[in-house]
PDB file of N, CA, C and O in Angstrom:
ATOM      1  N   UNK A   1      25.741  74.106  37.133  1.00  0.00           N
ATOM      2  CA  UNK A   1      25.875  75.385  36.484  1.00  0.00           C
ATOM      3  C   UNK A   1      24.824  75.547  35.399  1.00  0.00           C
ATOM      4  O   UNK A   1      24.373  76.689  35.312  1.00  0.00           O
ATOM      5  N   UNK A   2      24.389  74.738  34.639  1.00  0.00           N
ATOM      6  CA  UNK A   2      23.610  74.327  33.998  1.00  0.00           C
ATOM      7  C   UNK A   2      22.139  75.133  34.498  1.00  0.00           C
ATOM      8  O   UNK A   2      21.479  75.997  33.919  1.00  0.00           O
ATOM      9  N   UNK A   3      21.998  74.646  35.447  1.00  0.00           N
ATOM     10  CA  UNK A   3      20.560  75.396  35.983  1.00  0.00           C
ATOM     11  C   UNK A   3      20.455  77.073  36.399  1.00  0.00           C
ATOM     12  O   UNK A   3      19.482  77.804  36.214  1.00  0.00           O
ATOM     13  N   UNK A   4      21.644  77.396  36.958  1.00  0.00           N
ATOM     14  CA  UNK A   4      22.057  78.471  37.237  1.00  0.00           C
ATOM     15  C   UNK A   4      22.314  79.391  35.544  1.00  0.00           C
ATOM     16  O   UNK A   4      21.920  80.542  35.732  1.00  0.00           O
ATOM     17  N   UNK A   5      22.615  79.295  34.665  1.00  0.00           N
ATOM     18  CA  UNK A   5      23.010  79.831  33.668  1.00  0.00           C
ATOM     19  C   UNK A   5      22.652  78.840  32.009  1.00  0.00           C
ATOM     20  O   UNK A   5      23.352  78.621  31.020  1.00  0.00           O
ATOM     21  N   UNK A   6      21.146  78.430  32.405  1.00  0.00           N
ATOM     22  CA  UNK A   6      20.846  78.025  30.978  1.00  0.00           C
ATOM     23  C   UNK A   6      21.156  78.198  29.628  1.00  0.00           C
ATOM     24  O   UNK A   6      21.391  79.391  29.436  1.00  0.00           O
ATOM     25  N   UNK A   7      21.263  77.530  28.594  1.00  0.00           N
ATOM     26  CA  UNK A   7      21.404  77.724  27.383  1.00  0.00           C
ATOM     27  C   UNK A   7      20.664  79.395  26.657  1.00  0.00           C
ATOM     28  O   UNK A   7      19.458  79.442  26.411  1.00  0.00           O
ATOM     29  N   UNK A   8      21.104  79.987  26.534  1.00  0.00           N
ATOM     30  CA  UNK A   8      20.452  81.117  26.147  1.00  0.00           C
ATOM     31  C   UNK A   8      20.412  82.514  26.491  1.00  0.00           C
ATOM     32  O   UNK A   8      20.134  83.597  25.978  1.00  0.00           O
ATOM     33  N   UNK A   9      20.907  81.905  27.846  1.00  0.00           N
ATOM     34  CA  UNK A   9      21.446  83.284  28.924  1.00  0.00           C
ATOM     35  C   UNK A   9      22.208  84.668  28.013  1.00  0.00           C
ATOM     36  O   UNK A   9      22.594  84.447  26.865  1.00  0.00           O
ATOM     37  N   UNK A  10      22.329  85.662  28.448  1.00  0.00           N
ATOM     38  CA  UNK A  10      23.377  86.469  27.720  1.00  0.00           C
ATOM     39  C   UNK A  10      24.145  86.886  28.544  1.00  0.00           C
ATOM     40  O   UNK A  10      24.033  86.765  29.764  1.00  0.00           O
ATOM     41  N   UNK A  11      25.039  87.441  27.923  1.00  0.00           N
ATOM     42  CA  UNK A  11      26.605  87.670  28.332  1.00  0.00           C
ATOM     43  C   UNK A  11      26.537  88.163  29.511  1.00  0.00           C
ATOM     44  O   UNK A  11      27.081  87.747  30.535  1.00  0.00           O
ATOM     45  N   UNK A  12      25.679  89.305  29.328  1.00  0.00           N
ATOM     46  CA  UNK A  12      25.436  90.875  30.471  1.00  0.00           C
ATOM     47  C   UNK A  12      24.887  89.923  31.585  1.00  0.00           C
ATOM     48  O   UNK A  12      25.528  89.936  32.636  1.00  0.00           O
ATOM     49  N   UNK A  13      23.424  88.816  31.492  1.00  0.00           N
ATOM     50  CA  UNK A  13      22.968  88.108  32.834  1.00  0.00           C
ATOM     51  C   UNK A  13      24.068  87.343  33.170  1.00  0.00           C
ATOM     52  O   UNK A  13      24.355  87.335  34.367  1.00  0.00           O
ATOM     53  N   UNK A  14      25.009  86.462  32.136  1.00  0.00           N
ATOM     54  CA  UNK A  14      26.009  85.597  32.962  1.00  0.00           C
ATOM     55  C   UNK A  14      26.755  86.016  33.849  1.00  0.00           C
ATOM     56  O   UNK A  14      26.961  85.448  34.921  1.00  0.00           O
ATOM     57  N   UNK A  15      27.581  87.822  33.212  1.00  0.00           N
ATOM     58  CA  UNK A  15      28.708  88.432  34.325  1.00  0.00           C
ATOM     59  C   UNK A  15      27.785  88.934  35.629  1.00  0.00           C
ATOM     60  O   UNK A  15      28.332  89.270  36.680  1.00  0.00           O
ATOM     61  N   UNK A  16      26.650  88.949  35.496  1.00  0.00           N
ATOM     62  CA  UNK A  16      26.087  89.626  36.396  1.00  0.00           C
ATOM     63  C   UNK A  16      25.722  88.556  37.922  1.00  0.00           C
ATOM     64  O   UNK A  16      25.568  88.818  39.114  1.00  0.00           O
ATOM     65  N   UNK A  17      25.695  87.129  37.004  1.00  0.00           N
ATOM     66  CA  UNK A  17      25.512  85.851  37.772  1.00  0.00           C
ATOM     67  C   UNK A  17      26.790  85.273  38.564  1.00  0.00           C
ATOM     68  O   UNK A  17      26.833  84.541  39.552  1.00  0.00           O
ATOM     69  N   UNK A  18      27.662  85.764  37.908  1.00  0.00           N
ATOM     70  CA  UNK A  18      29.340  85.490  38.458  1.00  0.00           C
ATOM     71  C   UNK A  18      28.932  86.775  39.156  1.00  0.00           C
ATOM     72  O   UNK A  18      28.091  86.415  39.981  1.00  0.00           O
ATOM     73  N   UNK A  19      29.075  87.925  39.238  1.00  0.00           N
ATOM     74  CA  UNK A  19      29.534  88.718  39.903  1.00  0.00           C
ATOM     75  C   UNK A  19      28.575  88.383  41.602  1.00  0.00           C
ATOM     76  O   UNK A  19      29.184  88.246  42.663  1.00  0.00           O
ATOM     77  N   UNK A  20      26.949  88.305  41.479  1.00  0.00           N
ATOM     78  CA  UNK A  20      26.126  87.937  42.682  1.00  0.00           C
ATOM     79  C   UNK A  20      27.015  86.611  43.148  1.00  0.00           C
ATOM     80  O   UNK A  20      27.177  86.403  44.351  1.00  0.00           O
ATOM     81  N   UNK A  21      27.521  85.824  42.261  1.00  0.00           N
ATOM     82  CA  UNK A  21      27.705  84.602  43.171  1.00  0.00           C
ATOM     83  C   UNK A  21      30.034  84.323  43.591  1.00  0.00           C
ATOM     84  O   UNK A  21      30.724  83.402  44.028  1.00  0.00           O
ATOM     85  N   UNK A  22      30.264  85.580  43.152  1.00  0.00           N
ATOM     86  CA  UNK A  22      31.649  85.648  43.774  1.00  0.00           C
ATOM     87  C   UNK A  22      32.507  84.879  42.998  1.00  0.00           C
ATOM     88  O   UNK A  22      33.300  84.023  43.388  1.00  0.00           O
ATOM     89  N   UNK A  23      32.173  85.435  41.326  1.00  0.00           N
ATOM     90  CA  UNK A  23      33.081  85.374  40.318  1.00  0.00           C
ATOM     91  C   UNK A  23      33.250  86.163  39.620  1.00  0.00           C
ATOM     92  O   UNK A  23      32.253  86.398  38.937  1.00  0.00           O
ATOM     93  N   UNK A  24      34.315  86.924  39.357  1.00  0.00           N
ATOM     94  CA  UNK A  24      34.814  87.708  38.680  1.00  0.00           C
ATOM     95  C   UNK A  24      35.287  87.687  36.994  1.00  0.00           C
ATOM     96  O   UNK A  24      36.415  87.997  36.612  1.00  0.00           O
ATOM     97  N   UNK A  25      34.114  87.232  36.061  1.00  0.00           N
ATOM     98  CA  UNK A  25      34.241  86.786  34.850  1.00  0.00           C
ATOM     99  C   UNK A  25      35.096  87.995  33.879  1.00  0.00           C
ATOM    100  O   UNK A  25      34.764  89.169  33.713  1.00  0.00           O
ATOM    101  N   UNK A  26      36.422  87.197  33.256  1.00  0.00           N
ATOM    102  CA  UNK A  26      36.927  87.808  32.018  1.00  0.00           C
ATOM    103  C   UNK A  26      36.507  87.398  30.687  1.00  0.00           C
ATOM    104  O   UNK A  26      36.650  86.240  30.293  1.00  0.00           O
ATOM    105  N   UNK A  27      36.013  88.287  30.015  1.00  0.00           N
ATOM    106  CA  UNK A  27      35.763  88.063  27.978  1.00  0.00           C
ATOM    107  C   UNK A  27      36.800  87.822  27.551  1.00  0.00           C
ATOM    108  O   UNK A  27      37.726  88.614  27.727  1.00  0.00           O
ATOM    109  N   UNK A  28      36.984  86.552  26.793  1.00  0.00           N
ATOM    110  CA  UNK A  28      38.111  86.520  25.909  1.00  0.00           C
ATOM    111  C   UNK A  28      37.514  85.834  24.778  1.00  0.00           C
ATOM    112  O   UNK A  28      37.303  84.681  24.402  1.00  0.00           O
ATOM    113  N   UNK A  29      37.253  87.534  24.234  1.00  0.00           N
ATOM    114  CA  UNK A  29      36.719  87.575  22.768  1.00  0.00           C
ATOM    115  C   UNK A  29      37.183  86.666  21.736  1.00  0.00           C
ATOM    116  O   UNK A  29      36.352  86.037  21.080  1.00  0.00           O
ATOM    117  N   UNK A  30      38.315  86.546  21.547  1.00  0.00           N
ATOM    118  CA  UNK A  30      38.850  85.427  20.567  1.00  0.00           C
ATOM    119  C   UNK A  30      37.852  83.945  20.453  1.00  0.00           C
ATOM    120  O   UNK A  30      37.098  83.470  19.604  1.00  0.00           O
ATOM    121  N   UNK A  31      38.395  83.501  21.993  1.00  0.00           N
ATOM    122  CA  UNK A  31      37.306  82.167  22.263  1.00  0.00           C
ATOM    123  C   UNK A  31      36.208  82.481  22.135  1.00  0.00           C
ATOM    124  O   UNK A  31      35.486  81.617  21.637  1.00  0.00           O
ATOM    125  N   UNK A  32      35.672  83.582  22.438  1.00  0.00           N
ATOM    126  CA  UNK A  32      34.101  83.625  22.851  1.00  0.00           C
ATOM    127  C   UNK A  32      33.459  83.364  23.874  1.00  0.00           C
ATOM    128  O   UNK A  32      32.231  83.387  23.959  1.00  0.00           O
ATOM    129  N   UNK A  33      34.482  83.005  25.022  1.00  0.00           N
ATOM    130  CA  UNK A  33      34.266  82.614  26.381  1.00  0.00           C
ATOM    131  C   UNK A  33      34.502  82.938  27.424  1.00  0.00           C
ATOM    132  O   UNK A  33      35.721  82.994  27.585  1.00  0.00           O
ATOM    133  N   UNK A  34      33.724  83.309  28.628  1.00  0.00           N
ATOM    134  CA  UNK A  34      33.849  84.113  29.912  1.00  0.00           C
ATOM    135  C   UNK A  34      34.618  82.889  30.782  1.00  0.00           C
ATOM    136  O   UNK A  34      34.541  81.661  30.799  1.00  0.00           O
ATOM    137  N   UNK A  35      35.339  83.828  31.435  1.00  0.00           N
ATOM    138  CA  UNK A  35      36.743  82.592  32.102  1.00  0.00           C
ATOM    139  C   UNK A  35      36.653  83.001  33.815  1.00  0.00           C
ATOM    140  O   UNK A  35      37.332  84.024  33.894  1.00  0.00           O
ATOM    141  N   UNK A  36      36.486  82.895  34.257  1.00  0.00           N
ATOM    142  CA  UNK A  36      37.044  83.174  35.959  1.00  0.00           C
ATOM    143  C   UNK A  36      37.450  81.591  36.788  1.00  0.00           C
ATOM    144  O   UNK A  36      37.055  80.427  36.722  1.00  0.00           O
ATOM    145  N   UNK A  37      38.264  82.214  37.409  1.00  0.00           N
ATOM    146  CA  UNK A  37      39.022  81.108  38.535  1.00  0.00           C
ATOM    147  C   UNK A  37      38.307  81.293  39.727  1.00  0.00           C
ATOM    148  O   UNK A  37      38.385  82.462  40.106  1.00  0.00           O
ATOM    149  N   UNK A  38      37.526  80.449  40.579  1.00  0.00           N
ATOM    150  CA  UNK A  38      36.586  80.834  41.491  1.00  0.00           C
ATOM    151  C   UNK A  38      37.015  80.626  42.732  1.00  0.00           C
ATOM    152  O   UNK A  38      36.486  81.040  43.763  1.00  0.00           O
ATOM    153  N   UNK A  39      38.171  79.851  42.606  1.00  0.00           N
ATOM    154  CA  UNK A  39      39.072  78.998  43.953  1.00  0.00           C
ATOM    155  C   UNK A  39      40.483  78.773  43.863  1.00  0.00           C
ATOM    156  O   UNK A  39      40.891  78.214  42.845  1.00  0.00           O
ATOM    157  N   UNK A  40      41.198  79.068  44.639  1.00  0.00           N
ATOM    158  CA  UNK A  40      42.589  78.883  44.863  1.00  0.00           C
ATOM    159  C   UNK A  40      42.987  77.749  46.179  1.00  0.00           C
ATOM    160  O   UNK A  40      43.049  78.068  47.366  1.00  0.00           O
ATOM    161  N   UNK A  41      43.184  76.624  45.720  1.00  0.00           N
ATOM    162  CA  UNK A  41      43.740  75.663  46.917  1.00  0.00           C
ATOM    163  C   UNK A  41      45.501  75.097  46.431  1.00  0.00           C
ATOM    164  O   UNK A  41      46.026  74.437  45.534  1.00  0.00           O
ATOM    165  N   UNK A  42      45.900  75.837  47.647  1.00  0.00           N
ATOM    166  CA  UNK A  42      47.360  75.332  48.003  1.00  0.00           C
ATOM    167  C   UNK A  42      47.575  74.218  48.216  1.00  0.00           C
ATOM    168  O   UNK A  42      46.779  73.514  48.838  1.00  0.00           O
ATOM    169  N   UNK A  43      48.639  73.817  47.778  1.00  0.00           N
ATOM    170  CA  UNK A  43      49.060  72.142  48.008  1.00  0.00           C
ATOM    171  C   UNK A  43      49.870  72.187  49.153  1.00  0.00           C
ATOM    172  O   UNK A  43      50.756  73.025  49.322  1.00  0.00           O
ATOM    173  N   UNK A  44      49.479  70.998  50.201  1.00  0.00           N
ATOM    174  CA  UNK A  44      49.731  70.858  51.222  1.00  0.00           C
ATOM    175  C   UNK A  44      50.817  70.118  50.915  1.00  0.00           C
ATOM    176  O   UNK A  44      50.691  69.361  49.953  1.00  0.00           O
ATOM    177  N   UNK A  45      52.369  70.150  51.766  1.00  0.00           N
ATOM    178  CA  UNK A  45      53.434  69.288  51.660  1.00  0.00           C
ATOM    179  C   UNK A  45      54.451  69.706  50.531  1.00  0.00           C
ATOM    180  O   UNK A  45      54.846  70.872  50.535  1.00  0.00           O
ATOM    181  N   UNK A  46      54.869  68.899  49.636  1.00  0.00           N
ATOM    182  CA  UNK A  46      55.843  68.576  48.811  1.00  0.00           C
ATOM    183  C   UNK A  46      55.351  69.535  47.700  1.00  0.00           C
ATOM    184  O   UNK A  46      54.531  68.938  47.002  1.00  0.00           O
ATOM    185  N   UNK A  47      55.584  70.983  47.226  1.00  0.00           N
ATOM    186  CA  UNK A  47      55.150  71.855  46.294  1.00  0.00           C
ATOM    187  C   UNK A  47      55.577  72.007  45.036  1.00  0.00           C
ATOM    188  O   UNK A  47      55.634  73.093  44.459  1.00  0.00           O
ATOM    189  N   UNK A  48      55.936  70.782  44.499  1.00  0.00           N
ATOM    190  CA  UNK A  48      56.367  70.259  43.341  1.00  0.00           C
ATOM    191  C   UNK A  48      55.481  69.001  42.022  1.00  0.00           C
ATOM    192  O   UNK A  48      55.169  67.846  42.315  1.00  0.00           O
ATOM    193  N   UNK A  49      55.369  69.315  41.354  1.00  0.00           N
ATOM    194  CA  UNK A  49      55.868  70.210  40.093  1.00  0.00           C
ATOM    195  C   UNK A  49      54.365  71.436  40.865  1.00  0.00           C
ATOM    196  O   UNK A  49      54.604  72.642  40.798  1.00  0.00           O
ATOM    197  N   UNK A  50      53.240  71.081  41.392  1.00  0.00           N
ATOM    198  CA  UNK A  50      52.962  72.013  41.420  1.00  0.00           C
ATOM    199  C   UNK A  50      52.328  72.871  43.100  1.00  0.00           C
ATOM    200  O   UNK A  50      51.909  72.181  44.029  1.00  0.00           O
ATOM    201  N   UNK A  51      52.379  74.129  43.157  1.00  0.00           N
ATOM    202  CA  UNK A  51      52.143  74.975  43.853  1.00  0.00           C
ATOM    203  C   UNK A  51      50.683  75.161  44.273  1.00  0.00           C
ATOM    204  O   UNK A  51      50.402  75.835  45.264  1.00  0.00           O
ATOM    205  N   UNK A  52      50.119  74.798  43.817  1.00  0.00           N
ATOM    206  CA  UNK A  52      48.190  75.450  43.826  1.00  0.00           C
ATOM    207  C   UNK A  52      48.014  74.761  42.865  1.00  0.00           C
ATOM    208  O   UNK A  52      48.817  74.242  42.089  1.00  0.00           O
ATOM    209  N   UNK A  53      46.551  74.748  42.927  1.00  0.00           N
ATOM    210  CA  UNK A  53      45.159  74.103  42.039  1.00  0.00           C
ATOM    211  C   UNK A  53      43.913  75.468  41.897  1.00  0.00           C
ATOM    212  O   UNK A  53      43.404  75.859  42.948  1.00  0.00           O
ATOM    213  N   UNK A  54      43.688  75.819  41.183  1.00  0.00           N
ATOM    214  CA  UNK A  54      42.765  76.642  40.710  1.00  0.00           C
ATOM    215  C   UNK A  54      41.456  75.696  40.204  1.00  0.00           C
ATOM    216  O   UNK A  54      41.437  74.540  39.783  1.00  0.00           O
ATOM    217  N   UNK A  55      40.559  76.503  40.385  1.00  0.00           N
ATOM    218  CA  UNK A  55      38.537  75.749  40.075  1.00  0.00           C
ATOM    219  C   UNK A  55      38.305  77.278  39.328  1.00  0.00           C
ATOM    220  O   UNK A  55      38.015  78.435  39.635  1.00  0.00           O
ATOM    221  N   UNK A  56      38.652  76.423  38.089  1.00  0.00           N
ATOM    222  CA  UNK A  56      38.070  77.417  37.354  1.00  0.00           C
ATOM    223  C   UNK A  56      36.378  77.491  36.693  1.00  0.00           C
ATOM    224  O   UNK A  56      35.595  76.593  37.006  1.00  0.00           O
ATOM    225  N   UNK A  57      35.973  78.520  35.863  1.00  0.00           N
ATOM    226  CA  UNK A  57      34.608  78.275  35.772  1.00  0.00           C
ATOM    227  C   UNK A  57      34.907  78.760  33.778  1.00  0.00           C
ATOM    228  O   UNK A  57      35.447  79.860  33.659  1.00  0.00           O
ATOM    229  N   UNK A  58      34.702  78.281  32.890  1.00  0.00           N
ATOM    230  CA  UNK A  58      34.422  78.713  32.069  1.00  0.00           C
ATOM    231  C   UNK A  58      33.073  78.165  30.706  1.00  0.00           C
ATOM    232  O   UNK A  58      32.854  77.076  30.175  1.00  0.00           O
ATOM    233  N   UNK A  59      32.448  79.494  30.563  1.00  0.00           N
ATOM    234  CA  UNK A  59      31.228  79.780  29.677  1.00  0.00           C
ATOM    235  C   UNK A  59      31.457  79.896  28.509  1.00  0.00           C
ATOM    236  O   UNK A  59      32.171  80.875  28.293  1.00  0.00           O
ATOM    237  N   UNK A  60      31.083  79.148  27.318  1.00  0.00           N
ATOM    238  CA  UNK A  60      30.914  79.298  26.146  1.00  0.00           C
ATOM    239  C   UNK A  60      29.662  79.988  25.710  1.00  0.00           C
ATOM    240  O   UNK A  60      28.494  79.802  26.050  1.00  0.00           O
ATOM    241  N   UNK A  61      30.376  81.104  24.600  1.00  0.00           N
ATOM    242  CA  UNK A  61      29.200  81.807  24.307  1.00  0.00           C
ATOM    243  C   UNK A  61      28.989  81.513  22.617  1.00  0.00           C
ATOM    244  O   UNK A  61      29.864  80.932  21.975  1.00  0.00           O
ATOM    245  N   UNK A  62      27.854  81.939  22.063  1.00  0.00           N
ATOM    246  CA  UNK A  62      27.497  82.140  20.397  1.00  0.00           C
ATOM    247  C   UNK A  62      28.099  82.859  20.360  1.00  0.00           C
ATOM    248  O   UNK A  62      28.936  83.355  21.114  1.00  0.00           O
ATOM    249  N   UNK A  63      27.519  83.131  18.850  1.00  0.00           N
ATOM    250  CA  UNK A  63      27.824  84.435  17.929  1.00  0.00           C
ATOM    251  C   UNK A  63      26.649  85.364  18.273  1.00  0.00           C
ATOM    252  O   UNK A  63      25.904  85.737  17.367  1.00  0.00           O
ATOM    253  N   UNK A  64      26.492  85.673  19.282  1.00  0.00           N
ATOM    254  CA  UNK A  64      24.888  86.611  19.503  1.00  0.00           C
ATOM    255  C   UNK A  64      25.258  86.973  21.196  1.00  0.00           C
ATOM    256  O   UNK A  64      24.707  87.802  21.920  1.00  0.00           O
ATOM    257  N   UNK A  65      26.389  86.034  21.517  1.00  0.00           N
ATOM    258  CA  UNK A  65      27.376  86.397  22.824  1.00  0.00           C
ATOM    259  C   UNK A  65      25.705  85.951  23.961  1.00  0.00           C
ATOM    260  O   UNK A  65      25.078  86.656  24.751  1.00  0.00           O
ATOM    261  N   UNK A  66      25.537  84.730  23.588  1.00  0.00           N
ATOM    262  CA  UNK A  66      24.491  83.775  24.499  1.00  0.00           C
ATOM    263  C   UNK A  66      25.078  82.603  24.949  1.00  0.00           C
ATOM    264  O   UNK A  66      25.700  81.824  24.227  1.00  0.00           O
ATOM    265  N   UNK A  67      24.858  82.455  26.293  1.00  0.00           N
ATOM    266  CA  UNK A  67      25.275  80.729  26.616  1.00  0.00           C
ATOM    267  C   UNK A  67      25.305  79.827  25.429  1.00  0.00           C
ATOM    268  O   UNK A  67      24.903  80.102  24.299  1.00  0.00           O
ATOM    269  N   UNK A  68      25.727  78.944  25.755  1.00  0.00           N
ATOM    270  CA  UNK A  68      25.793  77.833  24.688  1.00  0.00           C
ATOM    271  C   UNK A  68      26.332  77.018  25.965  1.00  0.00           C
ATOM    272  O   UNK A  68      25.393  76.291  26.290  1.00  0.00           O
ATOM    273  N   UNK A  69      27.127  76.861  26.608  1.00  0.00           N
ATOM    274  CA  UNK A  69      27.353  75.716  27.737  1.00  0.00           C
ATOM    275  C   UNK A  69      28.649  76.149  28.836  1.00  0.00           C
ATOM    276  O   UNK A  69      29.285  77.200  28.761  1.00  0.00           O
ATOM    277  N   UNK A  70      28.799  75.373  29.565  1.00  0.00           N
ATOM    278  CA  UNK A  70      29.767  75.578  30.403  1.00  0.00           C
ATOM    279  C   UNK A  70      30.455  74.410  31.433  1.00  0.00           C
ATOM    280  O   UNK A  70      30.088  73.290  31.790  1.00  0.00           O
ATOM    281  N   UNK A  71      31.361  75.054  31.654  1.00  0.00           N
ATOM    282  CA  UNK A  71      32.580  73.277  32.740  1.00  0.00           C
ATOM    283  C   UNK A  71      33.209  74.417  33.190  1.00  0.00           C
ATOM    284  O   UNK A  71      33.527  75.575  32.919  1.00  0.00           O
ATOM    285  N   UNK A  72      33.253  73.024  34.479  1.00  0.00           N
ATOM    286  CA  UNK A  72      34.644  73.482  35.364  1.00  0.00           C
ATOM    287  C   UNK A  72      35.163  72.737  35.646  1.00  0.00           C
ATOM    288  O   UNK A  72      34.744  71.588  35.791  1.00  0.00           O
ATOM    289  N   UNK A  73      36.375  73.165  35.843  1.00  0.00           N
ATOM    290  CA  UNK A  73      37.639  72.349  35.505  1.00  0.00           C
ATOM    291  C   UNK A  73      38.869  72.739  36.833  1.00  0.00           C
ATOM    292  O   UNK A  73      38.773  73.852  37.349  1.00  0.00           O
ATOM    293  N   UNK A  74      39.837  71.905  37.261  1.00  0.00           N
ATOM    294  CA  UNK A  74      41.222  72.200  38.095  1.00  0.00           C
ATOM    295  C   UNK A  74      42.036  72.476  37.419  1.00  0.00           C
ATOM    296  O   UNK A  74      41.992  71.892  36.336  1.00  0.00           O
ATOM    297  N   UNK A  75      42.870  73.187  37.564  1.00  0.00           N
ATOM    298  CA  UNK A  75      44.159  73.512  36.493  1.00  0.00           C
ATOM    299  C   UNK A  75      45.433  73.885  37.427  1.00  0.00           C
ATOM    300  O   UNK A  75      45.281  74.927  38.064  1.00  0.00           O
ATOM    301  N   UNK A  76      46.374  73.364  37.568  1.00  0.00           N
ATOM    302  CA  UNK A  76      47.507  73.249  38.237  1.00  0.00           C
ATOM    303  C   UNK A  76      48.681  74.732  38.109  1.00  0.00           C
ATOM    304  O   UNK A  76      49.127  75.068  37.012  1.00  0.00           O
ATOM    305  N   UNK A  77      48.926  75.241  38.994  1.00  0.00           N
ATOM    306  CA  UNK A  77      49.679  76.102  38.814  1.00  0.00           C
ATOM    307  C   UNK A  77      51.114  75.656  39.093  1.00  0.00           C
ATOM    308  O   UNK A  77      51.558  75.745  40.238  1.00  0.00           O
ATOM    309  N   UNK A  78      51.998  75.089  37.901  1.00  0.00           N
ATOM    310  CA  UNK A  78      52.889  74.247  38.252  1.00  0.00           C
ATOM    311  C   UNK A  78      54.288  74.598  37.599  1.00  0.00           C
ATOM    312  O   UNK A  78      54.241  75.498  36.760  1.00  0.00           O
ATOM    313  N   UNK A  79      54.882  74.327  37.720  1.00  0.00           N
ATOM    314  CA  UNK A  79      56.378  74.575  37.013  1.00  0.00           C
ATOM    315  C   UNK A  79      56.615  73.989  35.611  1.00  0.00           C
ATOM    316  O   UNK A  79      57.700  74.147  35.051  1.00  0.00           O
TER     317      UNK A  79
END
């Protein structure tokens, strides 16, 4: 992601980089960070404690609303 969305990027090229590449980025101004979930995988079998796994993508921005970095991460949609 790193190469795709360098340090410096701005807000407007990042959503515009999610949107060409089939992410749908939310602002959550508080954090300062663009959030989208890029993948939904169901758990096969026993759907306990959880249901799905989400691949999420989230961007940290400055105070000038510029990259500063980014991870992705699984996050469990679970009981």
């Amino acid at each position: 992601m790193a190469e795709a969305l360098p340090r410096g990027t701005t807000k407007e090229q990042a959503i515009a980089w999610g949107k060409a590449n089939g992410a749908r980025f939310d602002y959550l101004s508080e954090q300062r960070v663009l959030y989208a979930t890029v993948e939904r995988i169901p758990v096969q079998g026993l759907r306990f404690p959880c249901s799905e796994w989400n691949v999420t993508l989230t961007v940290m921005l400055d105070k000038d609303d510029r990259v500063l970095g980014g991870k992705v991460a699984t996050v469990g949609s679970c009981v």
